[in-house]
C-alpha positions in Angstrom: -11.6 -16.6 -0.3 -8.0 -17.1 0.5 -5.9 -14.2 0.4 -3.4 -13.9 -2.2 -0.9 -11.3 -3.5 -1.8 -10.8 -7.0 0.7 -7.7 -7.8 2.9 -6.5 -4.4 1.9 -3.3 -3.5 5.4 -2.0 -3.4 5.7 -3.3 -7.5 1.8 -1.6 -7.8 3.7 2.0 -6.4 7.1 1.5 -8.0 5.3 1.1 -11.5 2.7 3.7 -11.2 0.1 0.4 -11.8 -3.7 2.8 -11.9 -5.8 1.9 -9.0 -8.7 -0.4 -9.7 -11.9 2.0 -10.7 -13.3 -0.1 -8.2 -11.1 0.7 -5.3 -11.0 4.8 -6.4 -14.9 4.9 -6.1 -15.2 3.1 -2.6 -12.2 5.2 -1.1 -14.0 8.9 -2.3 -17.6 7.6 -1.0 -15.8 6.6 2.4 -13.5 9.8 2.5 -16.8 12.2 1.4 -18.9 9.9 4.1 -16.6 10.3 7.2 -15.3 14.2 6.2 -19.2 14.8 6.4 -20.7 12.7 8.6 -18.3 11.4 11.4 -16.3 14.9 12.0 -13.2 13.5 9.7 -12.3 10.9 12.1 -10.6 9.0 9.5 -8.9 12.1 8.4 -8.3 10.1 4.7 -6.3 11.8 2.3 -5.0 10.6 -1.2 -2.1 11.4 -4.1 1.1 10.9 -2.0 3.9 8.5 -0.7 2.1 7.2 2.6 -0.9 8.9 2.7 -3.8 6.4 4.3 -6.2 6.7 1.3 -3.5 5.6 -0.8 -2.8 2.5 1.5 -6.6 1.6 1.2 -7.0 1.6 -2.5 -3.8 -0.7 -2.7 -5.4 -3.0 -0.3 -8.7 -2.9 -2.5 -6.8 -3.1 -5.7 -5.4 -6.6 -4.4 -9.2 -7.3 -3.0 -10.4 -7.0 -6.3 -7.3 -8.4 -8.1 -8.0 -11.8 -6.2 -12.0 -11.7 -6.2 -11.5 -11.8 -10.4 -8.3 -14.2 -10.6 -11.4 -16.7 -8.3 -13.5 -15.7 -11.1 -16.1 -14.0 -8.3 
């Protein structure tokens, strides 16, 4: 699949564009998995200006964004 940007991450924050249901329930299993089972290393948090969790759902928003523009 070739990456493409689909909606620019900064537009997706400046609008308030809703993450993907897709990308929210990958990012909770991950932050629940490595909070319980690998000590926090991760330390992935969520609902604010830079926060890591964030970053990751905007990078699976446009994963997901491009998997259904290739009709995938």
């Amino acid at each position: 699949m070739e990456v493409k940007i689909v909606v620019d991450v900064n537009k997706r924050w400046e609008e308030g564009i809703e993450h993907d249901p897709r990308s929210v329930e990958i990012f909770k299993f991950i932050a629940e998995y490595d909070f319980k089972f690998c000590d926090d290393y991760f330390c992935w948090k969520s609902g604010g200006d830079g926060d890591n969790g964030e970053a990751l759902m905007y990078m699976l928003d446009e994963y997901f964004a491009n998997k259904d523009n290739a009709g995938e």
